[in-house]
C-alpha positions in Angstrom: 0.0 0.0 0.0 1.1 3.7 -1.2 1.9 5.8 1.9 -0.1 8.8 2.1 2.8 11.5 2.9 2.3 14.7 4.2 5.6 17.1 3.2 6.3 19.8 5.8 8.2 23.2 4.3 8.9 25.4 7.2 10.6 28.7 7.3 12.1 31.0 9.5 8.5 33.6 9.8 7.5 37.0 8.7 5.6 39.4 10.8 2.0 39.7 9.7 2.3 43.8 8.4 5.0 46.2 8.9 3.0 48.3 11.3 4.9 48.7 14.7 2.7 46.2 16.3 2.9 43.2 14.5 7.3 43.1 14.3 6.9 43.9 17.7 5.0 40.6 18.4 7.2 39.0 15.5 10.7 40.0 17.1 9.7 39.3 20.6 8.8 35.6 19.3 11.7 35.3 17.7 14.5 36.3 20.2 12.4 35.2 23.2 13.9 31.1 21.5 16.5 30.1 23.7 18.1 28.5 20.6 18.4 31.8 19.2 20.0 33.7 22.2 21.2 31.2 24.3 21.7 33.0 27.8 20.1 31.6 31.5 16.1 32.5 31.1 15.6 35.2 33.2 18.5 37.0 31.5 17.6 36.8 28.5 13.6 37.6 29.1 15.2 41.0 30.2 17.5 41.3 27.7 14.9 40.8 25.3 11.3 42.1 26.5 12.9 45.3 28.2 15.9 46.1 26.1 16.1 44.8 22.5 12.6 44.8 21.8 11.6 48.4 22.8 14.4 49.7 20.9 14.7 47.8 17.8 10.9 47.9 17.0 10.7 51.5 15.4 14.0 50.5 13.5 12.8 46.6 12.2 9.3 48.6 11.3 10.9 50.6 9.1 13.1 48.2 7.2 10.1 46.0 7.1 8.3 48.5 5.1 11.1 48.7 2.5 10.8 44.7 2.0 6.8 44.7 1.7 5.2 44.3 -1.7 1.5 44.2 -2.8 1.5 40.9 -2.3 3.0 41.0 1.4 6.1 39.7 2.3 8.5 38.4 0.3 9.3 34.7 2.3 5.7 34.4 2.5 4.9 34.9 -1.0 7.0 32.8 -2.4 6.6 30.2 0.1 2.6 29.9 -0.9 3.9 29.8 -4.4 6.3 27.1 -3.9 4.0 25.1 -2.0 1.3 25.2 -5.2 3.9 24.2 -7.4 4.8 21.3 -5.7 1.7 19.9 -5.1 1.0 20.1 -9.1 3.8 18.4 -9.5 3.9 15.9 -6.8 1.6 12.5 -7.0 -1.9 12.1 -5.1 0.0 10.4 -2.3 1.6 13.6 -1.0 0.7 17.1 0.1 2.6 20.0 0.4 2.6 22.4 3.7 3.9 25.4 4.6 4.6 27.1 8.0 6.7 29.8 9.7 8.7 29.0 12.9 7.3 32.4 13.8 4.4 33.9 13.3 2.7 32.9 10.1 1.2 30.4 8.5 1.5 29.3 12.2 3.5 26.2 12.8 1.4 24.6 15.6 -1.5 25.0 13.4 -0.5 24.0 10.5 1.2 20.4 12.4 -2.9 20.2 13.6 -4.1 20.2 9.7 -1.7 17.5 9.0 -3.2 15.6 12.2 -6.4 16.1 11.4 -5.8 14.2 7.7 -4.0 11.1 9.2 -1.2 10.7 7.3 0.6 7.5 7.4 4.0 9.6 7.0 5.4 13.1 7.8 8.4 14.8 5.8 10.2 17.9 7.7 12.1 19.9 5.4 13.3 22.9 7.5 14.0 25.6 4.4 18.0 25.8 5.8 20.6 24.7 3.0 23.2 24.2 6.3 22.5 23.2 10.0 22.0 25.8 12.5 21.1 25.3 15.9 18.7 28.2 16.3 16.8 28.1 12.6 16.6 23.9 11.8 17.2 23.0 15.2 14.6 25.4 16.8 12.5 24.2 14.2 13.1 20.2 14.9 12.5 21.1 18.3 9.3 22.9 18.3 7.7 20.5 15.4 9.0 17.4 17.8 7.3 19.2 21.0 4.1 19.1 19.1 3.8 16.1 17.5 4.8 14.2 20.7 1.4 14.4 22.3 0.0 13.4 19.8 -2.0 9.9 20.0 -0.9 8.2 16.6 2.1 9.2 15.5 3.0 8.5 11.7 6.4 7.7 10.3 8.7 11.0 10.5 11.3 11.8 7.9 13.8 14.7 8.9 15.8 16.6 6.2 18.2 18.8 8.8 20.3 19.9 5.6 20.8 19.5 2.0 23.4 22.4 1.1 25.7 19.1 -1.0 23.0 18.1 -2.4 23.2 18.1 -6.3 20.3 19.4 -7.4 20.1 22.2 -5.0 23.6 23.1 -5.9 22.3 22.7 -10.0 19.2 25.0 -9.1 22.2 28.3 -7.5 24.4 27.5 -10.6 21.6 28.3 -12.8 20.2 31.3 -11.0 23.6 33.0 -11.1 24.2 32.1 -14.2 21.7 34.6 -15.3 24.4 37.1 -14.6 27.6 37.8 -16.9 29.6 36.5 -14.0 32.9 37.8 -16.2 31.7 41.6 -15.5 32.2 42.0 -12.0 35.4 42.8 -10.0 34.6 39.7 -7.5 32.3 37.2 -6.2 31.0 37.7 -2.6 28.9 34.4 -1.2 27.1 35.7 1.9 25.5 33.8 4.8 24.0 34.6 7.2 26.2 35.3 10.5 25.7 33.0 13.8 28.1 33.9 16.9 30.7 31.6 17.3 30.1 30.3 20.7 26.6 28.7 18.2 29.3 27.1 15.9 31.6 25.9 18.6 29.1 23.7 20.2 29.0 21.6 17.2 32.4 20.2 17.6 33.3 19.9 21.7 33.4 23.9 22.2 36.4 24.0 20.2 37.2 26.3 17.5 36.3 25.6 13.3 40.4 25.8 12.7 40.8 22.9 15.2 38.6 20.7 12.9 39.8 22.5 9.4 36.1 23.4 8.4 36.8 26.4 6.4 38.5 23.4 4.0 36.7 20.2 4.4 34.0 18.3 5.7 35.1 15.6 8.1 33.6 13.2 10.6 33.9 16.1 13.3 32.7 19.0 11.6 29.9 17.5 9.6 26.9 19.5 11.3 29.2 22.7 12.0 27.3 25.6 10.2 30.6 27.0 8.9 31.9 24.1 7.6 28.4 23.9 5.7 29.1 26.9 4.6 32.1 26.6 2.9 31.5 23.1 1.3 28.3 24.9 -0.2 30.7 27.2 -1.8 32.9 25.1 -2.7 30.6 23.2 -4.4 28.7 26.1 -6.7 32.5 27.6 -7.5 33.2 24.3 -9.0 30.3 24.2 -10.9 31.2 27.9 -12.2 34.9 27.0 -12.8 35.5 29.9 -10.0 39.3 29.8 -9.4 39.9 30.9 -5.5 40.6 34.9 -6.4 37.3 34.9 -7.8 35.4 35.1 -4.8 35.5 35.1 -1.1 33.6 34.1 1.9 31.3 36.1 3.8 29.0 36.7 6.8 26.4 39.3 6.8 23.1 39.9 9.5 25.6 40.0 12.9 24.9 41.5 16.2 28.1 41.4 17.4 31.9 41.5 17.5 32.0 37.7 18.4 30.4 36.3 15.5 31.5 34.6 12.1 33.7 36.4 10.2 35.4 38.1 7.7 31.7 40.5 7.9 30.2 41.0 4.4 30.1 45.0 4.9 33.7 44.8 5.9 34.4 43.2 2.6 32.4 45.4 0.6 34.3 48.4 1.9 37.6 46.4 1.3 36.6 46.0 -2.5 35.8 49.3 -3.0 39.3 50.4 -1.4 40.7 48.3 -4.0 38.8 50.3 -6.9 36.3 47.6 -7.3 33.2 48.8 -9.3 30.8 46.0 -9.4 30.4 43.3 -7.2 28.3 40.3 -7.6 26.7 38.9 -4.3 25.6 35.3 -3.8 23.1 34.4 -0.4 23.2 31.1 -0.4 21.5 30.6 3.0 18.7 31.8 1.8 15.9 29.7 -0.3 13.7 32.5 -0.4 14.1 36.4 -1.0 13.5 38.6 2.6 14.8 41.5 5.1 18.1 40.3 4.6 18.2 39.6 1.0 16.2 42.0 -0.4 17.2 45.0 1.9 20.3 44.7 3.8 22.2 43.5 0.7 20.2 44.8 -2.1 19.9 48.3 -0.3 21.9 49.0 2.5 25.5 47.6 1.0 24.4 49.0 -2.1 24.4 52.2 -0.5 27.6 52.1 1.4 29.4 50.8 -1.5 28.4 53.8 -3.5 29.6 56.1 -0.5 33.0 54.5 -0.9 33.4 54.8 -4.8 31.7 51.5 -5.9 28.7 51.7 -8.4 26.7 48.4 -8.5 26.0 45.6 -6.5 24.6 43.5 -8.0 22.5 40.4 -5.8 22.2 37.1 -7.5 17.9 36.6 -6.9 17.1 33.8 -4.1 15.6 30.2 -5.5 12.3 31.6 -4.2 9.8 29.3 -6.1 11.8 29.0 -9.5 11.2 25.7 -11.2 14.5 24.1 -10.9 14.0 24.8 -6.9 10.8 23.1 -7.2 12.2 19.7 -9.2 15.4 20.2 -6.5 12.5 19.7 -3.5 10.8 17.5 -4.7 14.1 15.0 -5.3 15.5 15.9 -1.9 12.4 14.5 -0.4 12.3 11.7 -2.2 
């Protein structure tokens, strides 16, 4: 008998409007995770609810109304869109969800709509190319939390990453291809930042040079986000015949001094010191277009760059709902 398979997409969430109210609500969600900011509880309910919150909500607002569209959000968006696609091009056996870790299509109550249709098997694909603790892993965790009470339990497939897998790496090459790669001065791949002390507890506390992982994927590094990171690069600058001058390595999104470096805006600045002109930007973190995408990259580096002498950056578009994303989810689950 033909298992009837329920396929779980889940992102990292969207607040529901730009208005003041609704990122407050979505950024107190957020950093209230103890995977995300992981300090004792009571520290970091007063970090959070009395400190970051009240003074990043007029500032998030604001960028949050640069990344809304007619259509909403951006993540969202395309996440609806992806979902239709796949389930037009999936069989009668399976059926495509999609939730936000926060707020969004709610994740609880999406995981009851599945219940609800008894489904004889449940695929978890957490929208993370690499393994994070606080995006996959808060995800794993809160999806687990649920479906533990519940009274029949169906077979549960978990994708925790698929950043080597061929036919996402196909599904980048193609998108950047739609660029003249040959025009630009250089080749930045951002992703997003974590703070080392997240990367660390991977591998025994130690640091990614003790276990190589900015060259090679071993038996001790294998879920360490920067060592994801850098095999994902590898991988695409194969693909595009990249020789290593033609690109470098970067973090962007930190909060911090103690986070994963070399910072994407320190490079930028670096490049157009050098009398770099036009510099092509890869996120490949990111499945879908959003805040960090769209804005910090597409506007804010593009607007220090120009300060410094640069002219274009240009951003290489997220897989968002394109069709080789869709055949390269529809073979990871399968």
């Amino acid at each position: 008998m033909t298992k009837k398979t329920a396929v779980l997409l889940v992102n990292l969430g969207t607040p529901d409007s730009p208005s003041k109210k609704n990122v407050r609500k979505f950024i107190s969600e957020f950093l209230n995770d103890a995977r995300v900011i992981d300090i004792p509880f009571i520290l970091r309910k007063f970090l959070v609810n009395l400190i970051i919150v009240p003074f990043r909500t007029s500032k998030s607002s604001k960028l949050y109304q640069k990344l809304w569209t007619e259509s909403g959000s951006p993540i969202l968006t395309y996440g609806i869109s992806l979902k239709k696609k796949l389930n037009n091009s999936l069989d009668n056996n399976h059926e495509v969800f999609i939730a936000m870790r926060y707020g969004n299509p709610n994740l609880k109550k999406v995981l009851s709509e599945i219940k609800e249709k008894h489904f004889d098997k449940l695929i978890i694909l957490p929208l993370f190319p690499q393994y994070a603790s606080s995006t996959t892993g808060s995800i794993l965790e809160k999806t687990m939390n649920v479906i533990q009470k519940w009274n029949i339990i169906p077979e549960i497939k978990i994708i925790s990453e698929f950043y080597q897998h061929p036919n996402f790496i196909e599904a980048w090459v193609e998108q950047i291809k739609k660029h003249k790669i040959t025009d630009f001065d250089h080749i930045l791949f951002s992703y997003h930042g974590l703070p080392k002390k997240h990367v660390e507890k991977t591998h025994q506390n130690k640091s990614c040079d003790h276990f190589n992982c900015k060259n090679e994927i071993n038996e001790k590094n294998h879920s360490c986000y920067q060592a994801q990171c850098y095999a994902t690069t590898r991988l695409i600058a194969d693909k595009l015949n990249l020789g290593k001058k033609d690109y470098t390595l970067c973090f962007q999104s930190r909060f911090g001094k103690n986070w994963l470096s070399p910072f994407t805006e320190d490079l930028i600045l670096k490049e157009a010191e050098k009398g770099s002109k036009k510099l092509l930007v890869i996120p490949a973190a990111f499945v879908a277009d959003c805040l960090e995408t769209i804005v910090e990259i597409s506007i804010d580096y593009q607007e220090l760059f120009i300060q410094k002498g640069g002219r274009k950056i240009q951003m290489v578009e997220s897989l968002n709902d394109n069709d080789l994303w869709v055949k390269a989810i529809q073979k990871i689950i399968t």
